[in-house]
N, CA, C and O atoms as a GROMACS GRO file, in nm:
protein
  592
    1UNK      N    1 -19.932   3.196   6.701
    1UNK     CA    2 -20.023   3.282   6.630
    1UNK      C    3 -20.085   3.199   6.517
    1UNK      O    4 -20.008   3.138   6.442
    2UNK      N    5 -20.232   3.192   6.497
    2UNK     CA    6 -20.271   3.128   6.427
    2UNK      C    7 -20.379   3.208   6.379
    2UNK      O    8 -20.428   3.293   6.453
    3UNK      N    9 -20.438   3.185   6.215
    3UNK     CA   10 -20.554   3.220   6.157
    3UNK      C   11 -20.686   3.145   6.224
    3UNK      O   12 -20.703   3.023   6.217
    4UNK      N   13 -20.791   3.255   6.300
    4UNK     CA   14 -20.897   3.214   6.322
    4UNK      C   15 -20.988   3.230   6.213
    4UNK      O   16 -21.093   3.166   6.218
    5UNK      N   17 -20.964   3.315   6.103
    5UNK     CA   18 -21.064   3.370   6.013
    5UNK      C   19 -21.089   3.251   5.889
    5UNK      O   20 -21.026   3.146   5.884
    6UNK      N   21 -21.156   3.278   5.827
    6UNK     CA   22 -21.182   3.208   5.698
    6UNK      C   23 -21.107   3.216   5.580
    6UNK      O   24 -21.193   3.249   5.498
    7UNK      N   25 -21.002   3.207   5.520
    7UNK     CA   26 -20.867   3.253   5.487
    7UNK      C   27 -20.902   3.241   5.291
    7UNK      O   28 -20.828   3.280   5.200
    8UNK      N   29 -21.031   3.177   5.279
    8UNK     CA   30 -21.115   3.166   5.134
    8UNK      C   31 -21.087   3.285   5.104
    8UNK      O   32 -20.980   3.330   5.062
    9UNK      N   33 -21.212   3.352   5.134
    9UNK     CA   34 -21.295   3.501   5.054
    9UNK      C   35 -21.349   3.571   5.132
    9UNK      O   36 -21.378   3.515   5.238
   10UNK      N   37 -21.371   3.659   5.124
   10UNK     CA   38 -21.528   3.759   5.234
   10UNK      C   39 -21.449   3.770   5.383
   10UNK      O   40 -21.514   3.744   5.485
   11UNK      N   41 -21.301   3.811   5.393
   11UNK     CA   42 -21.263   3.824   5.485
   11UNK      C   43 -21.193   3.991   5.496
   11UNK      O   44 -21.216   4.065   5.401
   12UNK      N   45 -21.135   4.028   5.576
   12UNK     CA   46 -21.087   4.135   5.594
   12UNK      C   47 -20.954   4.116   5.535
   12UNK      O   48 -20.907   4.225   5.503
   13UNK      N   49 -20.890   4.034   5.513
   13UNK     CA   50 -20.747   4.009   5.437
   13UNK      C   51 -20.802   3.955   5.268
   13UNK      O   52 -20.743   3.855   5.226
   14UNK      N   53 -20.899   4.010   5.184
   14UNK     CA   54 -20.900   3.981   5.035
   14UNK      C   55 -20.804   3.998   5.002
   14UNK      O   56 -20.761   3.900   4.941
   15UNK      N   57 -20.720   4.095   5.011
   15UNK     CA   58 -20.641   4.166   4.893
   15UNK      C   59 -20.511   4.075   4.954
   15UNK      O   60 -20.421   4.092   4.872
   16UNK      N   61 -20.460   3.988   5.060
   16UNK     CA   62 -20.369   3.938   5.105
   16UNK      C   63 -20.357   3.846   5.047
   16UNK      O   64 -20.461   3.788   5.014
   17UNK      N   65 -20.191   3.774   4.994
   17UNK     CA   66 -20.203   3.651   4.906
   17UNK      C   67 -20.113   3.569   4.972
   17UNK      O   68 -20.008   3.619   5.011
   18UNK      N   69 -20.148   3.395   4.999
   18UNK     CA   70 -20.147   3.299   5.080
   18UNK      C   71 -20.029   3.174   4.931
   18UNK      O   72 -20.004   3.164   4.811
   19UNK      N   73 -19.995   3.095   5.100
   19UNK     CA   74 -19.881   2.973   5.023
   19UNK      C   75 -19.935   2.901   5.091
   19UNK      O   76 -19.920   2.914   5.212
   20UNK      N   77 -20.031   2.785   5.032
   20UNK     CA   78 -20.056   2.630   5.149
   20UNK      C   79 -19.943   2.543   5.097
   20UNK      O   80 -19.915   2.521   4.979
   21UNK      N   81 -19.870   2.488   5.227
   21UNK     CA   82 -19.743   2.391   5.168
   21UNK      C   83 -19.703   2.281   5.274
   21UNK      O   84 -19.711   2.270   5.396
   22UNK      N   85 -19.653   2.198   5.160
   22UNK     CA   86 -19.666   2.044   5.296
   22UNK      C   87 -19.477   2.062   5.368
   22UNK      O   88 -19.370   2.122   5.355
   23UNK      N   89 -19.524   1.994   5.417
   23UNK     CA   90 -19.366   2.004   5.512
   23UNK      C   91 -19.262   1.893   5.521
   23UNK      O   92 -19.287   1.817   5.615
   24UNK      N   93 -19.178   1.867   5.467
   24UNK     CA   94 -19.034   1.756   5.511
   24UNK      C   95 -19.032   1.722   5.652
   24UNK      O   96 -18.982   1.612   5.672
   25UNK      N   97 -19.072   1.786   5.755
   25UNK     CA   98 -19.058   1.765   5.908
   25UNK      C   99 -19.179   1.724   6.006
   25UNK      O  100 -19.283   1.779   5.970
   26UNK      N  101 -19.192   1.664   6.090
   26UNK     CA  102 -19.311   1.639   6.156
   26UNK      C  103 -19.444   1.767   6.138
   26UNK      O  104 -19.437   1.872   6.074
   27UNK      N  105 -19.537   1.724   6.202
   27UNK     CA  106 -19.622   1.857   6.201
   27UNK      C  107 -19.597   1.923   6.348
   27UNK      O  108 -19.601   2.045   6.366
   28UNK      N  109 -19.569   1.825   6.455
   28UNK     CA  110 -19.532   1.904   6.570
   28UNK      C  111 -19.414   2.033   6.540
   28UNK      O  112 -19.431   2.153   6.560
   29UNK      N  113 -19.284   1.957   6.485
   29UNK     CA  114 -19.214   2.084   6.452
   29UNK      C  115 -19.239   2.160   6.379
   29UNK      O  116 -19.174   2.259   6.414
   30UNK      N  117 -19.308   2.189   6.276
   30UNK     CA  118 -19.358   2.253   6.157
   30UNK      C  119 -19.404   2.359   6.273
   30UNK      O  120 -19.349   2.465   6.304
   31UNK      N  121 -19.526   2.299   6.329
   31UNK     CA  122 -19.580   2.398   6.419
   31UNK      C  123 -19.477   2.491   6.522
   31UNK      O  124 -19.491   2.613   6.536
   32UNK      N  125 -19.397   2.429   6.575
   32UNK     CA  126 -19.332   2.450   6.689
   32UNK      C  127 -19.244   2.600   6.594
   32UNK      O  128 -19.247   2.717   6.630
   33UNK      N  129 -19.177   2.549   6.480
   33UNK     CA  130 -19.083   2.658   6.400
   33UNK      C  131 -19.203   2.761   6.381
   33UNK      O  132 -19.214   2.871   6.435
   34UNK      N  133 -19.256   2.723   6.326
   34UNK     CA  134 -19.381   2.864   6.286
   34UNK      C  135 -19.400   2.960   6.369
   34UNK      O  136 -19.362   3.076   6.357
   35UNK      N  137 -19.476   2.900   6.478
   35UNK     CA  138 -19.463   2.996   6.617
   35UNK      C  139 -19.341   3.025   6.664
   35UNK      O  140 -19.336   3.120   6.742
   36UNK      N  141 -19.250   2.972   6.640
   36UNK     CA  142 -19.106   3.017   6.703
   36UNK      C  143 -19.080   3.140   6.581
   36UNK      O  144 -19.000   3.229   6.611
   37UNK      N  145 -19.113   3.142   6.511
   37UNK     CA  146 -19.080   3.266   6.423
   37UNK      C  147 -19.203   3.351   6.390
   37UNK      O  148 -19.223   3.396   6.277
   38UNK      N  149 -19.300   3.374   6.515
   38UNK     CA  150 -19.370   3.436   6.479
   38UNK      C  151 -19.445   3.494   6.336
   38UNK      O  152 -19.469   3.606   6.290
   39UNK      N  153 -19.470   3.338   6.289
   39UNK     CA  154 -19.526   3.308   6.159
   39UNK      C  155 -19.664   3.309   6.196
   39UNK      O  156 -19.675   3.211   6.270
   40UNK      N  157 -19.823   3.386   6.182
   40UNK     CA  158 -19.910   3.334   6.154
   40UNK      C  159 -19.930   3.216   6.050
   40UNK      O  160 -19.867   3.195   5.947
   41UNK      N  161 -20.040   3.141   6.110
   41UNK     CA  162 -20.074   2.974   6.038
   41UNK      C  163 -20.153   2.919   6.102
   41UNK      O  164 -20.180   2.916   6.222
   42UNK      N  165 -20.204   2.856   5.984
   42UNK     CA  166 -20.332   2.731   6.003
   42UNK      C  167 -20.270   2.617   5.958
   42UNK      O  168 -20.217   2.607   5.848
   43UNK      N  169 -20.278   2.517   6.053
   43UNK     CA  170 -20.261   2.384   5.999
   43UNK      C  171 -20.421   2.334   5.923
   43UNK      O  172 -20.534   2.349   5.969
   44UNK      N  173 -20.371   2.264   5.772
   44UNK     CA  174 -20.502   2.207   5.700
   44UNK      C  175 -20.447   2.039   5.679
   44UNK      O  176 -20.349   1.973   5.713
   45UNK      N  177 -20.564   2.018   5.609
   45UNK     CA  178 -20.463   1.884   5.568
   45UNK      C  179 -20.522   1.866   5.456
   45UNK      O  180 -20.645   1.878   5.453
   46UNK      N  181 -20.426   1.822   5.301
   46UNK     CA  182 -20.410   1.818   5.206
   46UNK      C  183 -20.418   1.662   5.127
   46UNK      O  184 -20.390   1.556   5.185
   47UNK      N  185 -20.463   1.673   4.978
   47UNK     CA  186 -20.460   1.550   4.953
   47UNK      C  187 -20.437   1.598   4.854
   47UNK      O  188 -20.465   1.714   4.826
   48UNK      N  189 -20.357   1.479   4.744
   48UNK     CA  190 -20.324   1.454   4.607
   48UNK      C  191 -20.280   1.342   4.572
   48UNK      O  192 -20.172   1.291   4.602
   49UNK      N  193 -20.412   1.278   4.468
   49UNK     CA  194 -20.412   1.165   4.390
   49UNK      C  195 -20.461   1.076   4.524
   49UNK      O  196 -20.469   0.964   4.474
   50UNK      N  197 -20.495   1.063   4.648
   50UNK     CA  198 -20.523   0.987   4.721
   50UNK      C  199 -20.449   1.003   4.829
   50UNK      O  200 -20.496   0.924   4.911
   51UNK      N  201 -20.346   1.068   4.886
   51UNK     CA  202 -20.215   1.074   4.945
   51UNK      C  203 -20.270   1.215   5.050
   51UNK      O  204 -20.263   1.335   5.024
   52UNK      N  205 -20.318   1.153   5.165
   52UNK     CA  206 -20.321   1.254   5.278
   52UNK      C  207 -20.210   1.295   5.304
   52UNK      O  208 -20.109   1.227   5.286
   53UNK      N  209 -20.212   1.434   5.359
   53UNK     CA  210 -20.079   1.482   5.408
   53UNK      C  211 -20.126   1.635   5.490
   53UNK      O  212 -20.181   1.732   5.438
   54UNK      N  213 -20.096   1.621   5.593
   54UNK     CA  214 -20.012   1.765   5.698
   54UNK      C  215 -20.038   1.871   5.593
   54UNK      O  216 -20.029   1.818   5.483
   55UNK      N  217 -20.066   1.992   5.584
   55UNK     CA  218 -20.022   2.119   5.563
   55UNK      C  219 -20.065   2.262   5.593
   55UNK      O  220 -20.178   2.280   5.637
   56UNK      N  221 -19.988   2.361   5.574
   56UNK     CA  222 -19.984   2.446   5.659
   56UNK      C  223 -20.057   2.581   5.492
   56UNK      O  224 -20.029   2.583   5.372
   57UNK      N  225 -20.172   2.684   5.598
   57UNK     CA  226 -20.105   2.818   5.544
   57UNK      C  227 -20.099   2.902   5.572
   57UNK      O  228 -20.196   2.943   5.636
   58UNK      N  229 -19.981   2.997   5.548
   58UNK     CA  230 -19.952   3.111   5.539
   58UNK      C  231 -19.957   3.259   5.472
   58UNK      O  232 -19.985   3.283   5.354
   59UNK      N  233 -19.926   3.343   5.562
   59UNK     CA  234 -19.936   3.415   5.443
   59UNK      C  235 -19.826   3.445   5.318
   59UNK      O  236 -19.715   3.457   5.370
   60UNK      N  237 -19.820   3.459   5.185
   60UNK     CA  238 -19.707   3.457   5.077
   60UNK      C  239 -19.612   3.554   5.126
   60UNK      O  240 -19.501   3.502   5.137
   61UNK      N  241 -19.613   3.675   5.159
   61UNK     CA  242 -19.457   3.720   5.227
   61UNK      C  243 -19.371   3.641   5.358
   61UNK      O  244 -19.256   3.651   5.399
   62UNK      N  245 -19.464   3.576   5.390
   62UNK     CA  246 -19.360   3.412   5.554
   62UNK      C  247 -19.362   3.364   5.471
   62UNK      O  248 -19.389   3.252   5.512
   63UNK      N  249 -19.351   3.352   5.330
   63UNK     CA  250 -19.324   3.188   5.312
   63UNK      C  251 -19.149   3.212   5.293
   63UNK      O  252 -19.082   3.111   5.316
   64UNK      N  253 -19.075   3.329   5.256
   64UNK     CA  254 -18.968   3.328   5.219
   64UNK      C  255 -18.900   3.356   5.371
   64UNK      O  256 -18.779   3.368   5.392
   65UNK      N  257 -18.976   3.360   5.445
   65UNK     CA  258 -18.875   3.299   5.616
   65UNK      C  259 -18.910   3.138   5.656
   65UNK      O  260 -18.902   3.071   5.759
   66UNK      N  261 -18.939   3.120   5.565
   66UNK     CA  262 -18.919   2.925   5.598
   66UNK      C  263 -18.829   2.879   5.537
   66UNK      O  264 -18.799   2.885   5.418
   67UNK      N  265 -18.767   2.810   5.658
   67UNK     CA  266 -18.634   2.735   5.640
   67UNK      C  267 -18.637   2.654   5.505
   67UNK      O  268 -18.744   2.599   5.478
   68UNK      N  269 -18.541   2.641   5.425
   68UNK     CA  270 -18.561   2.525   5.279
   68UNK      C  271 -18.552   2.352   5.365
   68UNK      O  272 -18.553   2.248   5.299
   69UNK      N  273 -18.544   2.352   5.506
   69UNK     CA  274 -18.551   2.213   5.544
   69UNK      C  275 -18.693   2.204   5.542
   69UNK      O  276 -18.710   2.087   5.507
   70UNK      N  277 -18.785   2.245   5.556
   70UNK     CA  278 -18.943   2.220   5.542
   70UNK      C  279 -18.967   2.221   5.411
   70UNK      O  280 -19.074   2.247   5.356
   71UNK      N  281 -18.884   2.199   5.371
   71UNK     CA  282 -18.973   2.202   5.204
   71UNK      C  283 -18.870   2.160   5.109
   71UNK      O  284 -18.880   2.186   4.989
   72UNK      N  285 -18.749   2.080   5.169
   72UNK     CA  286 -18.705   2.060   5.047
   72UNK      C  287 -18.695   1.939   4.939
   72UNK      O  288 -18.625   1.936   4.838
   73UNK      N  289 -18.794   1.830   4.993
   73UNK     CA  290 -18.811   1.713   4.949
   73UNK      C  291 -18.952   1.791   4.864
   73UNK      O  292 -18.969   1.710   4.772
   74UNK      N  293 -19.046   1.889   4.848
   74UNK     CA  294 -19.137   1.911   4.794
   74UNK      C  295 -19.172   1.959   4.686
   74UNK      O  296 -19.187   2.079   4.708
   75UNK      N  297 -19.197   1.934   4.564
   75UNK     CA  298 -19.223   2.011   4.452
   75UNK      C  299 -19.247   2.139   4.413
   75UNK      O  300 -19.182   2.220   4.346
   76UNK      N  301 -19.361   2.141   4.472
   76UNK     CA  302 -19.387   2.263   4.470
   76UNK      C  303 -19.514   2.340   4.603
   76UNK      O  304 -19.532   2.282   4.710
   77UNK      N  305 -19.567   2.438   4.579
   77UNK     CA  306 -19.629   2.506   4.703
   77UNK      C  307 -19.821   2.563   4.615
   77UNK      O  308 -19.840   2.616   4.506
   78UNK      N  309 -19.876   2.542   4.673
   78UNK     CA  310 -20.018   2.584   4.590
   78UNK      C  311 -19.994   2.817   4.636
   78UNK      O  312 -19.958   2.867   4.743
   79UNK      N  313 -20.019   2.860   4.558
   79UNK     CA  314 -19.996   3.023   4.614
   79UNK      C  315 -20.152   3.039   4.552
   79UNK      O  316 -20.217   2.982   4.464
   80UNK      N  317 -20.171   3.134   4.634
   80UNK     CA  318 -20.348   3.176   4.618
   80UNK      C  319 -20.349   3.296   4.670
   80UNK      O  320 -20.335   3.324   4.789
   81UNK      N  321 -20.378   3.414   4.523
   81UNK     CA  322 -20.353   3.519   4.494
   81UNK      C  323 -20.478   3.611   4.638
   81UNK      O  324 -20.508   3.579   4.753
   82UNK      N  325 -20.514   3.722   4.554
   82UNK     CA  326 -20.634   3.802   4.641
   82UNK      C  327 -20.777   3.771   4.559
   82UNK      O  328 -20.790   3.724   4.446
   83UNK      N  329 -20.872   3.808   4.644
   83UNK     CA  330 -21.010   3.776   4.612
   83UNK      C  331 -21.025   3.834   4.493
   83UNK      O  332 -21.002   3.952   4.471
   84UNK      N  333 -21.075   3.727   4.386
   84UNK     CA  334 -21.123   3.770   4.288
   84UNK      C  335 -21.261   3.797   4.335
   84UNK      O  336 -21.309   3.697   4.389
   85UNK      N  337 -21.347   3.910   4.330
   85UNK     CA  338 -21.445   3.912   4.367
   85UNK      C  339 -21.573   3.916   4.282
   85UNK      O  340 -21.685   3.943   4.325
   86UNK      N  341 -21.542   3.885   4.154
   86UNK     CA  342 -21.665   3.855   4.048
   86UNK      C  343 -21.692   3.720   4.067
   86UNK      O  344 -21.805   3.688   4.030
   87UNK      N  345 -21.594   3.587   4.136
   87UNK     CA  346 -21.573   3.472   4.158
   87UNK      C  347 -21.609   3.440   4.304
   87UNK      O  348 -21.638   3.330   4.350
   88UNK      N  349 -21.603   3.548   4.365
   88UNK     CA  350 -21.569   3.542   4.506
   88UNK      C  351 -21.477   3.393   4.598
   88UNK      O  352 -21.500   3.310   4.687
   89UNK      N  353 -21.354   3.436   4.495
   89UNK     CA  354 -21.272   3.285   4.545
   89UNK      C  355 -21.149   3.363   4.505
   89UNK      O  356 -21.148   3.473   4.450
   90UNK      N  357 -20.997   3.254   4.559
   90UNK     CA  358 -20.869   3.302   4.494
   90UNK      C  359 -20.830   3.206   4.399
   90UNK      O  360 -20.860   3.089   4.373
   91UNK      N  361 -20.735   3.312   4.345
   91UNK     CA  362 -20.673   3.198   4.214
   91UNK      C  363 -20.571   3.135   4.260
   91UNK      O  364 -20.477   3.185   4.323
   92UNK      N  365 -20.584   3.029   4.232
   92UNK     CA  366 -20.450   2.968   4.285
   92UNK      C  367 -20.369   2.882   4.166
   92UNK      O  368 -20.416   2.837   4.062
   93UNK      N  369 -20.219   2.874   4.222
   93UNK     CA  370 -20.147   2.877   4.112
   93UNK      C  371 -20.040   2.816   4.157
   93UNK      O  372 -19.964   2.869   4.238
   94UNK      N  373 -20.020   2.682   4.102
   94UNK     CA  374 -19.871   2.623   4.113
   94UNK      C  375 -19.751   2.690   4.104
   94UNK      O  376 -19.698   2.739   4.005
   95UNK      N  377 -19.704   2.686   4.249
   95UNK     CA  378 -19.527   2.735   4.219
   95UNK      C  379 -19.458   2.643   4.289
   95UNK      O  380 -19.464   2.594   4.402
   96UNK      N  381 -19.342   2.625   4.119
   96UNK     CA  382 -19.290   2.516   4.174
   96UNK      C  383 -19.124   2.537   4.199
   96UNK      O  384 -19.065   2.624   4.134
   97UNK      N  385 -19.067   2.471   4.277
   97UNK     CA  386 -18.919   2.528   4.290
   97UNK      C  387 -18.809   2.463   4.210
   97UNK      O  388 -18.700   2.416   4.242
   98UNK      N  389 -18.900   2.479   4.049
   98UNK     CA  390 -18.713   2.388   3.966
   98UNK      C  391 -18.642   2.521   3.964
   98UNK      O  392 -18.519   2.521   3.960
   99UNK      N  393 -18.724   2.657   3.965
   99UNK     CA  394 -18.616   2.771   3.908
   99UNK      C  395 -18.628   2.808   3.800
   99UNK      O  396 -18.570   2.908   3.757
  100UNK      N  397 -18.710   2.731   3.729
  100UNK     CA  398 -18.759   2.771   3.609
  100UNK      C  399 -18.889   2.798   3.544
  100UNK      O  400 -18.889   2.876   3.448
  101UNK      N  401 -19.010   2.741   3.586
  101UNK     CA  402 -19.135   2.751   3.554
  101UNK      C  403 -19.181   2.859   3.631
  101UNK      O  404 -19.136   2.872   3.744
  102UNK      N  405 -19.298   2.971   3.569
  102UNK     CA  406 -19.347   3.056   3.594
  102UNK      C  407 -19.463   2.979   3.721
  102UNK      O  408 -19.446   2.859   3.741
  103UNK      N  409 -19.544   3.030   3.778
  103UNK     CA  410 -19.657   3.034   3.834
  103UNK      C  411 -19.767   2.893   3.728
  103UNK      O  412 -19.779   2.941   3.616
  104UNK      N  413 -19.820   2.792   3.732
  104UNK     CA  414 -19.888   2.784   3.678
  104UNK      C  415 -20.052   2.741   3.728
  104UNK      O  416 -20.097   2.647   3.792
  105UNK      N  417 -20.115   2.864   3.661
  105UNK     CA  418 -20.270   2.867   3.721
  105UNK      C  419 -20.351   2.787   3.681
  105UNK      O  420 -20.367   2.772   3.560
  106UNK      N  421 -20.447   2.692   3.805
  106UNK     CA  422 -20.514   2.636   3.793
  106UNK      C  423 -20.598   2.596   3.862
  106UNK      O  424 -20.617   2.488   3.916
  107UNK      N  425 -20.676   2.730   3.858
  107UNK     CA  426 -20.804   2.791   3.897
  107UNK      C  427 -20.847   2.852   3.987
  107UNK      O  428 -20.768   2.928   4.042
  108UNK      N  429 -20.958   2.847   4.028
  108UNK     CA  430 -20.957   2.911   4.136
  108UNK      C  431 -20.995   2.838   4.277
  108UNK      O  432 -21.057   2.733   4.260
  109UNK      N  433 -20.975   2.864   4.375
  109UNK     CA  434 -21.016   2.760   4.488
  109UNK      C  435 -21.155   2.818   4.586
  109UNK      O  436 -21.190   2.926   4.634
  110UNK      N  437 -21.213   2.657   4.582
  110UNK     CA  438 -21.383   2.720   4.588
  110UNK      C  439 -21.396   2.609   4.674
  110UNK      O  440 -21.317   2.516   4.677
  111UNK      N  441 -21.532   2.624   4.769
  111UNK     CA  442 -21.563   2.592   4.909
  111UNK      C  443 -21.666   2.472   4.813
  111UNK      O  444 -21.734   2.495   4.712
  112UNK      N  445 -21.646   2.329   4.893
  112UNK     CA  446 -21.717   2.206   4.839
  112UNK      C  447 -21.731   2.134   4.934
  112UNK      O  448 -21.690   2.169   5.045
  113UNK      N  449 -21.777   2.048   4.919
  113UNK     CA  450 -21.865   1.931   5.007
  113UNK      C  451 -21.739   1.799   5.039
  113UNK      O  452 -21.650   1.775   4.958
  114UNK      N  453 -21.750   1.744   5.136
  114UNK     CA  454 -21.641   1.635   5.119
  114UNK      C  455 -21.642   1.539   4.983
  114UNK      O  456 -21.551   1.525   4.900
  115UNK      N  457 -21.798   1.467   4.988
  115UNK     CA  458 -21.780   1.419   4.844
  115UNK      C  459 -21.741   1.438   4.764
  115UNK      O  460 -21.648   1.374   4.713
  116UNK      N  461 -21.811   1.562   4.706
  116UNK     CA  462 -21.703   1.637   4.607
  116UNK      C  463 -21.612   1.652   4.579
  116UNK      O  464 -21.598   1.656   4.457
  117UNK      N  465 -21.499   1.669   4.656
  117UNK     CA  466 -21.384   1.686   4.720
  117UNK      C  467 -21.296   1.513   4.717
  117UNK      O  468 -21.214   1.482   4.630
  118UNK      N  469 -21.327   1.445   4.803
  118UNK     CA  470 -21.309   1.300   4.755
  118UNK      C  471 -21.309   1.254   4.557
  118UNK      O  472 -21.225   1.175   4.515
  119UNK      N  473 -21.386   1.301   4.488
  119UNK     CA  474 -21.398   1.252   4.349
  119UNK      C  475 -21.302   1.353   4.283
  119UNK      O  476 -21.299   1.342   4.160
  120UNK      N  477 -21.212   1.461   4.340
  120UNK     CA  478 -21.104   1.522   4.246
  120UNK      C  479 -20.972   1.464   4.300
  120UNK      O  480 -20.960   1.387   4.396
  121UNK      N  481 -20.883   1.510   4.230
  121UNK     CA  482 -20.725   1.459   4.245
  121UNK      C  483 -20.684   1.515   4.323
  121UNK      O  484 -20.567   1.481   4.342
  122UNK      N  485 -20.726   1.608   4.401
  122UNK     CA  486 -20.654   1.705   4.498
  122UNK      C  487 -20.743   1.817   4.538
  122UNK      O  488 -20.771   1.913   4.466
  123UNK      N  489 -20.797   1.788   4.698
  123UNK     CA  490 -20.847   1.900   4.743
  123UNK      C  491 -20.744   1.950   4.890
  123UNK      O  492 -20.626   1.922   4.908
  124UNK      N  493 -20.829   2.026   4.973
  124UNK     CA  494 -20.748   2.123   5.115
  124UNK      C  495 -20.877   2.071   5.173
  124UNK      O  496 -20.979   2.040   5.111
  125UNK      N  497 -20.850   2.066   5.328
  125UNK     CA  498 -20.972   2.072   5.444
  125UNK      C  499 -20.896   2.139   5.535
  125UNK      O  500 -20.787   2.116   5.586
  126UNK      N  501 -20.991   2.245   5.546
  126UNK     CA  502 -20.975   2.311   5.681
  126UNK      C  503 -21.063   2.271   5.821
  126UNK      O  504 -21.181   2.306   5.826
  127UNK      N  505 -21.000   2.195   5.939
  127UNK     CA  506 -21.062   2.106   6.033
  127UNK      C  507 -21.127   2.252   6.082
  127UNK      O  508 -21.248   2.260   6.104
  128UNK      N  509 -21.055   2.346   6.095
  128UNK     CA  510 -21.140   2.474   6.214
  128UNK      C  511 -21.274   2.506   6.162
  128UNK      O  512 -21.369   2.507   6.240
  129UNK      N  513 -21.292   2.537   6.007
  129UNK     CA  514 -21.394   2.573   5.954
  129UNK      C  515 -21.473   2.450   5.921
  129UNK      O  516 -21.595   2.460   5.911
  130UNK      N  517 -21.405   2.319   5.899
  130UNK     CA  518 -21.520   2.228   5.852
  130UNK      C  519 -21.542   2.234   5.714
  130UNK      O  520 -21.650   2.201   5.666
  131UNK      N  521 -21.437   2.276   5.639
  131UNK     CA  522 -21.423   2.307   5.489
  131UNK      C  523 -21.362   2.227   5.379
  131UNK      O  524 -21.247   2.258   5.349
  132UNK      N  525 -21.421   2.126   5.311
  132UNK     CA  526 -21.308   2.166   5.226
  132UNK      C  527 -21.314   2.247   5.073
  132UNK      O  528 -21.405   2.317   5.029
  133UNK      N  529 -21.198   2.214   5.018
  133UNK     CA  530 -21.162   2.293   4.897
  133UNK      C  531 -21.136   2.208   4.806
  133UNK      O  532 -21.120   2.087   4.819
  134UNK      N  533 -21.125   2.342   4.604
  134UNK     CA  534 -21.050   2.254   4.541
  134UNK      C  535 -21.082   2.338   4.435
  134UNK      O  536 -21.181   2.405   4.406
  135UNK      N  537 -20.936   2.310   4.369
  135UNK     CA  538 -20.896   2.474   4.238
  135UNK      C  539 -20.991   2.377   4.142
  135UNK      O  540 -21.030   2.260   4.152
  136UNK      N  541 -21.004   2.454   4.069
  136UNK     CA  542 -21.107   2.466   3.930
  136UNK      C  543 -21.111   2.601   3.865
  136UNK      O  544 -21.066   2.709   3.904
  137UNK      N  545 -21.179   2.568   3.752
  137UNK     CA  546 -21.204   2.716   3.655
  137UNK      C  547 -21.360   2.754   3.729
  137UNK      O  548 -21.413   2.852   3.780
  138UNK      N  549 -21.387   2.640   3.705
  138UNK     CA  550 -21.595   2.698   3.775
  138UNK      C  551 -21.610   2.661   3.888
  138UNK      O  552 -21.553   2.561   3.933
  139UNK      N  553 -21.695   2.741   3.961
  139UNK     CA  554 -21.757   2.705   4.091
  139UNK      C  555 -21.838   2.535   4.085
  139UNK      O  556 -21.921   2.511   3.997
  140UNK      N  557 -21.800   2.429   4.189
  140UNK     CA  558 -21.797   2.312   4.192
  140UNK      C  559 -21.987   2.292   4.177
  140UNK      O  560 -22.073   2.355   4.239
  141UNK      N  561 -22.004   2.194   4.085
  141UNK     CA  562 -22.182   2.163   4.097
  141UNK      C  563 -22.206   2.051   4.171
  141UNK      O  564 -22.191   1.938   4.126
  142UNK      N  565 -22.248   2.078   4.295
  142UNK     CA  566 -22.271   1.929   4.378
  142UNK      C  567 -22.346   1.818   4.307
  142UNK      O  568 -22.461   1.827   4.264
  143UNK      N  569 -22.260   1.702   4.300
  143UNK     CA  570 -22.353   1.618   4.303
  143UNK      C  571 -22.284   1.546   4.115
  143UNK      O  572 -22.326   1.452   4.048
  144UNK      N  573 -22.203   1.616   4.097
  144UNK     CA  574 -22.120   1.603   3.945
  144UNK      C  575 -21.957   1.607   3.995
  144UNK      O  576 -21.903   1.700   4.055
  145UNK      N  577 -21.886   1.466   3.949
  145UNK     CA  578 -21.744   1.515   3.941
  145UNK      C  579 -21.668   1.548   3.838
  145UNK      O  580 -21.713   1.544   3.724
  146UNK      N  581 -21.577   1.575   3.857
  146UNK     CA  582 -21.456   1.668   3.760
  146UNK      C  583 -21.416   1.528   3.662
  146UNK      O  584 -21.392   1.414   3.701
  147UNK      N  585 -21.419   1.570   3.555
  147UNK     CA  586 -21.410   1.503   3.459
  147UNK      C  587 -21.231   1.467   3.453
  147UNK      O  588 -21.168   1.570   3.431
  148UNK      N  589 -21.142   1.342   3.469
  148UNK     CA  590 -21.033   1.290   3.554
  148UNK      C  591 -20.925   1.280   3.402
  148UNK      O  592 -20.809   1.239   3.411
   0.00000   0.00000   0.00000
């Protein structure tokens, strides 16, 4: 079972809130467990600081049926609330697993250009849609990068 939809904004799941998270285990198994537990998911693939990587999302109530072997070499998980719709984007918000830090928000995640996307520390591409992403406070101005 996998997300065909656009999992951003302007979908029939706004009000639904999402965990994109990288995985300790191949992506074949990642995949293979997901569907074996009748997890809806999109595989994306993720970057930070330069560092491609595999990742998956879900929706935020599956994330607490994933095994802690997929995730336990990982910091933390990006969670991306429901459509803010004055923004028309979600907020998304570091959660991290020391056990101690709250949620911390940082920003909202908004639809950009690869370039764009290339000149920040960390964006998402979604291969199905041809998308990628990347949290901020403002909607991204093509053609300007994020000040580093």
């Amino acid at each position: 079972m996998t997300y065909s939809h656009s999992w951003l904004a302007n979908n029939a799941d706004a009000k639904e809130e999402y965990v994109i998270f990288a995985s300790d285990q191949s992506a074949t198994d990642t995949d293979h467990y997901l569907q074996a537990c009748n997890i809806g998911h999109k595989r994306l693939v993720g970057s930070w600081e330069g560092v491609k990587e595999p990742s998956w999302i879900i929706n935020a109530n599956d994330f607490k049926r994933v095994s802690s072997a997929f995730v336990v070499k990982q910091v933390c998980i990006l969670h991306l609330g429901p459509v803010i719709a004055e923004k028309n984007a979600r907020l998304a918000s570091l959660e991290w697993f020391d056990g101690y830090s709250d949620k911390e928000p940082i920003g909202f995640l908004f639809n950009c250009s690869q370039a764009y996307a290339n000149g920040c520390d960390g964006w998402t591409y979604d291969p199905s849609q041809d998308q990628y992403h990347v949290a901020q406070w403002n909607k991204p101005k093509e053609g300007f990068n994020l000040p580093r």
